[in-house]
Every structure is written in C-alpha cells, then in structure tokens.
Residue frames relative to the residue before (quaternion, step in Angstrom):
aa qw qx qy qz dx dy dz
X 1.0000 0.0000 0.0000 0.0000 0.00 0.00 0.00
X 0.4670 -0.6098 0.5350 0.3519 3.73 -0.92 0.74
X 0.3106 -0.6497 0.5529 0.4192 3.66 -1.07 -0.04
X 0.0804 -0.8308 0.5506 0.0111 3.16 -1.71 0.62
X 0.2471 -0.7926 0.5138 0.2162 3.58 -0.71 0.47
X 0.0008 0.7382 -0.6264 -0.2504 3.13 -0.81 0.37
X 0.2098 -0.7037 0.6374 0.2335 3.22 -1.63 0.16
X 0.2800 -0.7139 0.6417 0.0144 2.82 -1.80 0.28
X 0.2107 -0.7440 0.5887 0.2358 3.81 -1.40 -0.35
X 0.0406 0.7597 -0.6290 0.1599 3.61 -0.38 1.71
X 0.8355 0.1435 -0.2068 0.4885 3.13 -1.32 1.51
X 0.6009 -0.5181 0.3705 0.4830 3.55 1.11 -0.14
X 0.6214 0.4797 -0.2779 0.5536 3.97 1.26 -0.41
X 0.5139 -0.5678 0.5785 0.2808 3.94 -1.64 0.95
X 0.1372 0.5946 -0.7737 0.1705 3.53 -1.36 0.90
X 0.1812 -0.6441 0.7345 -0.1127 2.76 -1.80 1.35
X 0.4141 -0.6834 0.6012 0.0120 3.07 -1.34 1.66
X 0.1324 -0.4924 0.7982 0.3208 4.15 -1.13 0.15
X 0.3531 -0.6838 0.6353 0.0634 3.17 -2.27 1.08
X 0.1950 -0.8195 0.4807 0.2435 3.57 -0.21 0.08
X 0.7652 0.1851 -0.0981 0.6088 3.33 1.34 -1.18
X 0.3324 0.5559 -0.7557 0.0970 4.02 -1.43 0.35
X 0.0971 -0.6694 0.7361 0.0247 2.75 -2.19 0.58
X 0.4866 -0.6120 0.5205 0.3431 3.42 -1.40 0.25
X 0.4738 -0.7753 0.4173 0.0139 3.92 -0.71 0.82
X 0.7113 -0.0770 0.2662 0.6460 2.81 0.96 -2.06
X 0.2643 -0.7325 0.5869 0.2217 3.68 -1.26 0.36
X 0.7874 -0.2099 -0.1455 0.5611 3.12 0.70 -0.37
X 0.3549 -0.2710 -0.8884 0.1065 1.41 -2.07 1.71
X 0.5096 -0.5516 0.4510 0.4823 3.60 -1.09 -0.47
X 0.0948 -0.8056 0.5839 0.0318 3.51 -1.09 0.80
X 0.1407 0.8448 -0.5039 -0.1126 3.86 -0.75 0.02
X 0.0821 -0.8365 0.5018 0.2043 3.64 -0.36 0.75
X 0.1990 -0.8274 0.5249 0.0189 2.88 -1.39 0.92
X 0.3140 -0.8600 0.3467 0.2039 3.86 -0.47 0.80
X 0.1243 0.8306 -0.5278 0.1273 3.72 -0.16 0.62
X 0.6280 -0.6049 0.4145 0.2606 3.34 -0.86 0.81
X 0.4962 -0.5618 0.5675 0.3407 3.51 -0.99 0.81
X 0.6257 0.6483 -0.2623 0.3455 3.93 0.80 -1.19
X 0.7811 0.4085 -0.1339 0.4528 3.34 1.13 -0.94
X 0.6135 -0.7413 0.0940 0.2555 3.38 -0.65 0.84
X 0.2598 0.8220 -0.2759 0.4250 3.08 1.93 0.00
X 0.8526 0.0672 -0.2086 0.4743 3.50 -0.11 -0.78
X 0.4494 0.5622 -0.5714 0.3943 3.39 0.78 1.69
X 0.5964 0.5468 -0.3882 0.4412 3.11 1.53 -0.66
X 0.4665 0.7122 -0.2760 0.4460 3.25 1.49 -0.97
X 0.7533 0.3832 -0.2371 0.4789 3.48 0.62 -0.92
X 0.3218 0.7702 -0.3714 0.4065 3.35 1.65 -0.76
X 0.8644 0.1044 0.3077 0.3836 2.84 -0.57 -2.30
X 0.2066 -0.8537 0.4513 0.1576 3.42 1.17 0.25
X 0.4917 0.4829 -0.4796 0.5433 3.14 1.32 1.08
X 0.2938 0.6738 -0.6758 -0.0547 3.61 -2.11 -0.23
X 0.5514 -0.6177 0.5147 0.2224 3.20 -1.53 0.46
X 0.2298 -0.6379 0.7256 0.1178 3.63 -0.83 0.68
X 0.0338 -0.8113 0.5793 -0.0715 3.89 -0.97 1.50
X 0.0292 -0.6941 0.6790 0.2374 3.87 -0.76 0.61
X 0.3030 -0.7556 0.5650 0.1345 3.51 -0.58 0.98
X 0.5043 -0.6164 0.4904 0.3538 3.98 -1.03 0.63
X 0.7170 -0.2645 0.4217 0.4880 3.24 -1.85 -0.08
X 0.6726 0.6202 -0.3009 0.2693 3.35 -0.06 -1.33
X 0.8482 0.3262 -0.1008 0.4049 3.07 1.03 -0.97
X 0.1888 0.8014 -0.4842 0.2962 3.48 2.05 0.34
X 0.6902 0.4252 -0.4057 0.4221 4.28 0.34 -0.18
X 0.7045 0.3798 -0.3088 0.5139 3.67 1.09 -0.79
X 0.3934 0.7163 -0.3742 0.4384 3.24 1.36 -0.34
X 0.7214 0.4981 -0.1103 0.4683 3.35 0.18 -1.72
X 0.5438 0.5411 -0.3484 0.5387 3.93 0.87 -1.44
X 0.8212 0.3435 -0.3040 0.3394 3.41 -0.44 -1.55
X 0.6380 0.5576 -0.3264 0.4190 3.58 1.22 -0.20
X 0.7136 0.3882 -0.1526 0.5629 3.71 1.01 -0.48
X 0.5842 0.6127 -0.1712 0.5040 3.36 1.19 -0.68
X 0.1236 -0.8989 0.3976 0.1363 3.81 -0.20 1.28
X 0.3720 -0.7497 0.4014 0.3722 3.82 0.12 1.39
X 0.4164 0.5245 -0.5924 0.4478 4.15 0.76 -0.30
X 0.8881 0.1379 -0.1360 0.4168 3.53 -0.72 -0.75
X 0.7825 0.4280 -0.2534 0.3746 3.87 0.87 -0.19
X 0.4593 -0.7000 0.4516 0.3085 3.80 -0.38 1.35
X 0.0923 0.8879 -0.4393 -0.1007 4.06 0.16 0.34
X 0.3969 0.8164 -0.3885 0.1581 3.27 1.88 0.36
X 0.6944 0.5073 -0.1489 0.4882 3.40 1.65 -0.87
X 0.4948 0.6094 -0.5033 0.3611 3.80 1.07 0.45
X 0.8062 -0.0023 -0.2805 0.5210 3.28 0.83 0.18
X 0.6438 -0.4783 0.2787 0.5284 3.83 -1.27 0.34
X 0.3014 0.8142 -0.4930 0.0557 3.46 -0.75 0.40
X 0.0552 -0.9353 0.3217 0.1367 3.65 -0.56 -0.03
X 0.3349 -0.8693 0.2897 0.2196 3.33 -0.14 1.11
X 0.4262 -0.6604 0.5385 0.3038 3.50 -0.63 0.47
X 0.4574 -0.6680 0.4603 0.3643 3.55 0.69 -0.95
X 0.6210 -0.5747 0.3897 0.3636 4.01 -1.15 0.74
C-alpha cells in the first residue's frame, strides 16, 4: 500500500492522520474506502465536516509523514507540519 495521510478538520483546527489502508471501490462515480479507527481523531473531524482529503505524500516528507502517524491530533496542534493553509470551517 502507498502511504497516505488523510486530513481532516476537528474542532475547527487541521489534523492529519498517517493511513495504512485505502482502496479504490468504484470508478464511476469515484469511490475510495479508507480504514481508520473509531479511537482516533479523524473520523470526528469527518463527522465534523463530512469532508477530508485523501494525500500521497513525497519521499521528502516520510518524517512528517511518520509524526502525523504516532502523534495524537486530540492533544497535538498538527496544522504546521506541513506548509498548508487553512481557510477556516
């Protein structure tokens, strides 16, 4: 599996999740499931915003990569590990 981050918006703040498992489903429409603990804080933002991004992230980025994976978004700001900018909820 490629690694992948998804992201998301919980509580009104950017957090980003390492994925382990997604796949493609359907082409058309497009569809992709992805697996993520109920435990983790993602699929609240998910519930949040019934929105999220599905990321394949370069070499380059295989340390922030790795962070956002081990790193718990409840207690950890993850908006600034990579360049990004939020518009806002």
């Amino acid at each position: 599996m490629p690694v992948t981050l998804l992201g998301t918006i919980a509580d009104n703040q950017v957090n980003f999740t390492t994925v382990a498992w997604i796949s493609r489903v359907n082409l058309k429409p497009p569809v992709l499931a992805v697996a993520i603990s109920k435990k983790h804080y993602a699929p609240e933002g998910i519930r949040q915003t019934r929105t999220f991004s599905v990321n394949i992230p370069i070499e380059d980025l295989l340390t922030q990569t790795d962070y956002c994976g081990i790193a718990p978004g409840r207690n950890i700001d993850k908006s600034k590990v990579f360049d990004v900018f939020f518009w806002g909820a």
